[in-house]
C-alpha positions, -999 to 999 in steps of 0.1 A, spaced: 0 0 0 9 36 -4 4 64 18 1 97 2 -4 129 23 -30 150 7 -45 187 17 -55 196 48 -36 168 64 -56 139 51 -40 109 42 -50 84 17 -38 48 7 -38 35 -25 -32 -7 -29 -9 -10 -55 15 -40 -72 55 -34 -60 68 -27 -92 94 -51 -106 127 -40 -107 156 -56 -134 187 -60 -122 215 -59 -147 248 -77 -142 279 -53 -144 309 -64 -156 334 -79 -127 361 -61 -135 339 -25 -128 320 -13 -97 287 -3 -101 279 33 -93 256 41 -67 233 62 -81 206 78 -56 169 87 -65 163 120 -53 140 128 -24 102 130 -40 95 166 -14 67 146 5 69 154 41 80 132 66 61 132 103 77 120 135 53 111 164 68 128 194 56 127 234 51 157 247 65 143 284 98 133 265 125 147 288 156 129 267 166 157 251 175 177 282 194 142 294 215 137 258 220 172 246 202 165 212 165 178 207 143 149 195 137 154 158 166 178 152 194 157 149 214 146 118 189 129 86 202 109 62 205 128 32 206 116 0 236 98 3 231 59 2 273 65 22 259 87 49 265 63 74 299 44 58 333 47 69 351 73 49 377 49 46 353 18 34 332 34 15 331 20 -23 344 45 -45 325 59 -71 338 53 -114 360 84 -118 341 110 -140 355 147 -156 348 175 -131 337 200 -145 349 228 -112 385 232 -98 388 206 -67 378 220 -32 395 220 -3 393 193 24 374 211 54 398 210 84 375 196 119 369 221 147 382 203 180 350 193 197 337 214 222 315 209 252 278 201 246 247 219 254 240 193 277 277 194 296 275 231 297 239 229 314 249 205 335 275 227 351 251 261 358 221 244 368 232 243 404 241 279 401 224 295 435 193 310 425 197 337 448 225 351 432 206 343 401 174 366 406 202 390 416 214 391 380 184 389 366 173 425 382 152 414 412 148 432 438 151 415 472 124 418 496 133 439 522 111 420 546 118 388 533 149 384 521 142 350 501 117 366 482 123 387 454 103 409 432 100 429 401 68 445 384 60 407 369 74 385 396 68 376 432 96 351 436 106 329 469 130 307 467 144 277 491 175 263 480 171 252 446 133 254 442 116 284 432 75 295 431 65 327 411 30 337 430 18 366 407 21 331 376 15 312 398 45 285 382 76 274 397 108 253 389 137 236 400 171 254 392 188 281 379 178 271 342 143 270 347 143 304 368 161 323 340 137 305 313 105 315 333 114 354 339 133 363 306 108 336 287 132 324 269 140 284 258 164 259 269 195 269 250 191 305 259 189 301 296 220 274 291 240 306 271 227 333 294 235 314 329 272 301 311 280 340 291 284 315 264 269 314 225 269 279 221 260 283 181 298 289 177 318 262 182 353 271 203 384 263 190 399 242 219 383 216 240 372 233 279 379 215 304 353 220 336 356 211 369 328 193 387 302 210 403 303 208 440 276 184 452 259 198 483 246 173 509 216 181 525 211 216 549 215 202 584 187 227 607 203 248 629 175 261 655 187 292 674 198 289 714 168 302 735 186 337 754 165 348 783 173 382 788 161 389 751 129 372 760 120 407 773 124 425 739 107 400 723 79 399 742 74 436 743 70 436 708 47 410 708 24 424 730 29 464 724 35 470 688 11 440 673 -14 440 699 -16 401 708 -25 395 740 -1 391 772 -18 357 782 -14 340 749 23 351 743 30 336 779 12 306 770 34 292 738 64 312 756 58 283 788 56 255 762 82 260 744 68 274 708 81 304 709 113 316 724 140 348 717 176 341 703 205 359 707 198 387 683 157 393 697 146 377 670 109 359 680 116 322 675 85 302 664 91 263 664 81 243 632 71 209 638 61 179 617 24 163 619 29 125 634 14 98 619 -13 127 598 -27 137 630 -29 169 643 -4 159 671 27 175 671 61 158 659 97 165 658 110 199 655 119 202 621 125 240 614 120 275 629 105 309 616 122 343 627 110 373 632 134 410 638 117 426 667 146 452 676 147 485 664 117 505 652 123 494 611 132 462 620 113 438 592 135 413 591 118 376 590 131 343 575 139 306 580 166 286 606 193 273 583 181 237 575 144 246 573 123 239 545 90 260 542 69 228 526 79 207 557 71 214 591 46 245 608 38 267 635 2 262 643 -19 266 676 -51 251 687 -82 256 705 -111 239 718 -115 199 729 -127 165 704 -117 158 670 -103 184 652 -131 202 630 -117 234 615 -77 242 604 -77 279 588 -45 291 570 -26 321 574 10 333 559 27 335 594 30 331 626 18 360 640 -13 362 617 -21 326 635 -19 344 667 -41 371 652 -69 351 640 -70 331 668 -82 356 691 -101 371 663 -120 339 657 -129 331 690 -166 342 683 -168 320 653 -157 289 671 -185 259 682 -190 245 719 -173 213 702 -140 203 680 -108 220 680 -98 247 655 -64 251 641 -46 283 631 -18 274 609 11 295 596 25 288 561 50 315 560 42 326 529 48 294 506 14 276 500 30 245 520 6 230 533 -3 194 554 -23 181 526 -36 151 536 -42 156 569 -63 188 555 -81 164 535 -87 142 559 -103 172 579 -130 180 543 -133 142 546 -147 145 577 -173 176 574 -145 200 589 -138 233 575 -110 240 562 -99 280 551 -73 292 532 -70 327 550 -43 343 534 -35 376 526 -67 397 513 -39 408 480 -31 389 446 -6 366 460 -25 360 485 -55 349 464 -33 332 439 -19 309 467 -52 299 482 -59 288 448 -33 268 445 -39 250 479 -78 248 467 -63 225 439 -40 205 458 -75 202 488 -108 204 470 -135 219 491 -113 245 506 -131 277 518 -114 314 513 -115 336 542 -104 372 545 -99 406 564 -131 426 564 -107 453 565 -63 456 560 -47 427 544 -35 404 570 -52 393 606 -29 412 626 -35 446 607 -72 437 618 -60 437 652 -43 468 655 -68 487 638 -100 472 642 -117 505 630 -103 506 591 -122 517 567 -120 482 547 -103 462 523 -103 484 487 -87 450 475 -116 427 479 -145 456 473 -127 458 441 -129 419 431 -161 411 439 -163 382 414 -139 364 435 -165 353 460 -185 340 434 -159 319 422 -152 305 454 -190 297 459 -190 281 422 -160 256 436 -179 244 466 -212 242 445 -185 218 421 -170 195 452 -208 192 466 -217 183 430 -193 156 424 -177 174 394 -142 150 386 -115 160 400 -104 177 361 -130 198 363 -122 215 397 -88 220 382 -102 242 355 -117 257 379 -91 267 398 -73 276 368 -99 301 357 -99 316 393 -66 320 390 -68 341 358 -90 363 372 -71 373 402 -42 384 375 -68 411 366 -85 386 334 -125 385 332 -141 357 329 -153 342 293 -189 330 285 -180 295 289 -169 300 324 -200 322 335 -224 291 316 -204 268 341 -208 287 374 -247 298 367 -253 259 360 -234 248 390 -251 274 413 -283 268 402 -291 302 397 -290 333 378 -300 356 404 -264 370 410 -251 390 379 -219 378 367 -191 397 344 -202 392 309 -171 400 291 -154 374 275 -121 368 270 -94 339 264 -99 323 296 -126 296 289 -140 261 301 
């Protein structure tokens, strides 16, 4: 049979009889030339998978190597190949190319910067570091924290791994350029000499390094605790007395990370610690103990006796504290509710959050009432379907609530008012069954439209057909967010 490729990308087979093809006998004495039939122009097609990662292993991109050409020698020894019969030439004989030494491949080269630190990365790349964080960094596109080599953008909401894929996401560039950008290499011009590299220094993992408790900082600490964000004397006392909280050397606040045991809600090993600058007036310094990891271990406090019923989310420590006291009118005669600090990732205790939806609990992502904010609750809604969002009537963060309990409001959330309804539409999918792709989209869509995109007429046909009702006008302009 014969497969022709026709218009449109149609393709048509024709039966047909081989044809019959007479070989002549040449004369002993005489090799036969090797005459080729020339290409006939119909395209050729190479099935590729989308998920296949061997080009960034070998070096070569899948369906840009070498062909054969035309050349029935292509792949014979120069020096066994069978000569052609010796004909006139009609053009003066060219030189033999001289070989370029072989240089390092794309592959070897990206091997090398890959472990580049990221830090010093975004540096280059003209982030900004955040003044109050200093492992996040920004620019008028990017919201950027990174943890060793891992990275999570929260205005795309994307990530990566490395210093290849952080240069590819912010200059949006491919492969190859990141490789030439991170190596102040042009890797389309081969060098004349072979480079030799050394290995790159393979790191072990960070061992944590929990600050000493000092005493007489305590003091300080608890001072600004109590004075300057308004948390009450009792509570501070309380985690002081067991143990959760604590000053170092430098009156940083210390707030003790632990693990969950066994995915309950009791506490395990110490595993990191968040730090918080409380001396001096502009004092915004807050990060991470050496060795912690911000998607493994958190501060959280509880309240209340029986299983535990609600867990609501907040970006730190202090915010935990903050709602906690905030809540208290919220909270039932039975179950225990958990205030849990993320510090800022999105690293949350998935399943023992699901566990808690299982269950008929509550659980609330209330971050920040701002777009990263929003954006992270998303993505937590994702990873735990049948999330709630919760947020500041007024300020951005729980604590801000707290000192100024009189605000005017939150211009933020007045001014997104279609982010509640997508909320509502998500718990209206999770009651409905909807599979698990279709919260995705969801989420997805949510997600646009907290970078500032409306949503598109698919998307409103969803929600009013979820919620059951057209009572609530929604935003009819469409655009390239869709279903």
């Amino acid at each position: 049979e014969t497969v022709i490729m026709e218009g449109e990308g149609a393709i048509t087979v024709y039966p047909h009889q081989p044809p019959v093809i007479a070989v002549e006998e040449a004369p002993p004495s005489e090799p036969e030339a090797v005459v080729d039939i020339p290409a006939t122009g119909e395209p050729e097609f190479q099935v590729q998978s989308l998920f296949d990662v061997e080009p960034f292993r070998t070096g070569h991109l899948t369906g840009q190597g070498p062909r054969p050409s035309a050349d029935p020698l292509w792949q014979q020894d120069q020096a066994t190949a069978v000569p052609a019969q010796d004909s006139p030439s009609l053009s003066p004989p060219q030189p033999k190319p001289l070989k370029p030494v072989q240089g390092p491949t794309l592959q070897e080269v990206a091997d090398e910067v890959r472990g580049a630190d990221l830090e010093d990365v975004a540096a280059h790349l003209g982030l900004e570091c955040d003044r109050h964080d200093k492992h996040k960094w920004r620019s008028g596109d990017h919201i950027i924290s990174i943890s060793g080599p891992l990275f999570m953008d929260w205005l795309a909401d994307a990530g990566g791994r490395g210093a290849i894929d952080l240069v590819m996401h912010v200059q949006r560039v491919e492969f190859k350029e990141a490789v030439e950008w991170l190596s102040g290499r042009d890797l389309s011009q081969q060098p004349a000499h072979v480079v030799t590299y050394a290995q790159p220094e393979v790191r072990g993992p960070r061992v944590l390094a929990v600050p000493a408790a000092n005493e007489h900082r305590w003091a300080g600490v608890r001072e600004y605790l109590v004075e300057a964000r308004k948390l009450p004397a009792v509570l501070v006392d309380r985690l002081y007395e067991r143990g959760l909280i604590f000053a170092d050397e430098y009156q940083n606040a210390v707030f003790l990370r632990h693990g969950l045991q066994a995915k309950t809600w009791s506490r395990g090993e110490v595993i990191g610690a968040s730090l918080r600058g409380t001396w001096g007036e502009e004092n915004h310094f807050h990060g991470l103990a050496p060795g912690s990891a911000r998607d493994q271990g958190w501060f959280w406090i509880g309240t209340g006796q029986g299983p535990v019923n609600r867990v609501l989310l907040v970006e730190s420590p202090i915010d935990a504290m903050s709602l906690a006291l905030l809540d208290k009118a919220q909270r039932g005669p039975v179950g225990v509710s958990i205030y849990l600090s993320t510090d800022g990732s999105g690293g949350v205790p998935v399943e023992g959050l699901k566990s808690v939806v299982q269950s008929g609990g509550v659980v609330a992502a209330a971050f920040d009432a701002d777009v990263a904010g929003e954006l992270m609750a998303w993505r937590v809604a994702q990873q735990v379907p049948g999330i709630e969002r919760l947020t500041p009537n007024q300020g951005k963060d729980w604590n801000e609530v707290l000192i100024n309990p009189e605000d005017m409001g939150n211009l933020w959330q007045q001014n997104q008012p279609i982010l509640g309804q997508l909320w509502r539409w998500h718990g209206a999918a999770v009651a409905l069954g909807r599979p698990e792709g279709y919260l995705s989209r969801i989420t997805e869509v949510a997600r646009e439209v907290a970078k500032g995109n409306p949503l598109s007429g698919q998307a409103i046909a969803a929600m009013q057909r979820d919620l059951g009702s057209r009572k609530t006008p929604v935003n009819q302009k469409a655009t390239g967010v869709e279903m």
